[in-house]
N, C-alpha and C positions, 0 to 999 in steps of 0.2 A: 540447387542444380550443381552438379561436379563438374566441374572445369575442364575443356578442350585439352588432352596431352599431347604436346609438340618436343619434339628434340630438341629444338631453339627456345630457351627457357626468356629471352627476350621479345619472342614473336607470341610465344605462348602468353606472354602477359600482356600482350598491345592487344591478344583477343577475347582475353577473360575479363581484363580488370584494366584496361589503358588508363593511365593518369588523367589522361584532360575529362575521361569520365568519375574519377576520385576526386572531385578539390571542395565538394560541401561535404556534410557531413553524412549524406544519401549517394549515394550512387544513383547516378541518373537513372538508370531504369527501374530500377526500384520508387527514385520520386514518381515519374511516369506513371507507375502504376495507381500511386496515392495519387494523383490530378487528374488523369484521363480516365481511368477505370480497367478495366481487366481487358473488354474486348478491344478497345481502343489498339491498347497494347499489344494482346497478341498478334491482329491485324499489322500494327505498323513491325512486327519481329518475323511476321509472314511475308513484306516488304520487302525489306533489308536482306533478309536470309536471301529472296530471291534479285535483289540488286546485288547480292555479291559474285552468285555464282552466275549472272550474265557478263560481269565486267572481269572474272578470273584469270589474272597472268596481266591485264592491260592496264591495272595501276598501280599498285602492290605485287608483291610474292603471291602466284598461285594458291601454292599451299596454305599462308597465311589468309586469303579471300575465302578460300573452301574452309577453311577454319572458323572464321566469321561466320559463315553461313550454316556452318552448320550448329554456333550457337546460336544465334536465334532460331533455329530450329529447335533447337533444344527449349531455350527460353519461351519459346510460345507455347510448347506441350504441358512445360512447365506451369505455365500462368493457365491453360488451361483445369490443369489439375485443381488447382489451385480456387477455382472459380468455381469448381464443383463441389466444395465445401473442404480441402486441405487447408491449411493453414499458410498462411505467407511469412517466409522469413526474407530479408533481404541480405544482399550479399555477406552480412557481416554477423548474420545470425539471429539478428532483432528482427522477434515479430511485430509486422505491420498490418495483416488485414486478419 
């Protein structure tokens, strides 16, 4: 999946790749998909995507919430693709399913 572009090359990383989601050797959404399975996933990025853009401007930066949301937007089309017989790589390259 290509990554969200923001002028804020700080914000743009708290929505593509945030640390507290880097500290195993997986990226949590990527483990996610190895434990719960594909629909799981896309469902809980179907969630999220629309938890961000109800709460936008009232916890965060606007721009940075629509950002979020509309990666997992992305990441759920993604993982659907994906479920239809593409291949999974996770953030770092390594295929996984």
């Amino acid at each position: 999946m290509e990554d969200i572009k923001l002028e804020n090359k700080e914000m743009e990383k708290n929505v593509n790749h945030p640390d507290h989601y880097n500290t195993h050797p997986m990226e949590c959404i990527d483990e996610m998909v190895v434990v719960f399975g594909f629909d799981a996933v896309i469902d809980f990025c179907k969630c999220n995507a629309w938890k961000y853009r109800y709460r936008a401007g009232n916890k965060d930066d606007i721009k940075q919430d629509l950002a979020k949301s509309d990666w997992y937007l992305n990441k759920a089309k993604e993982l659907q693709s994906m479920k239809n017989g593409n291949p999974y790589y996770d953030s770092r390259g390594v295929k996984l399913l």
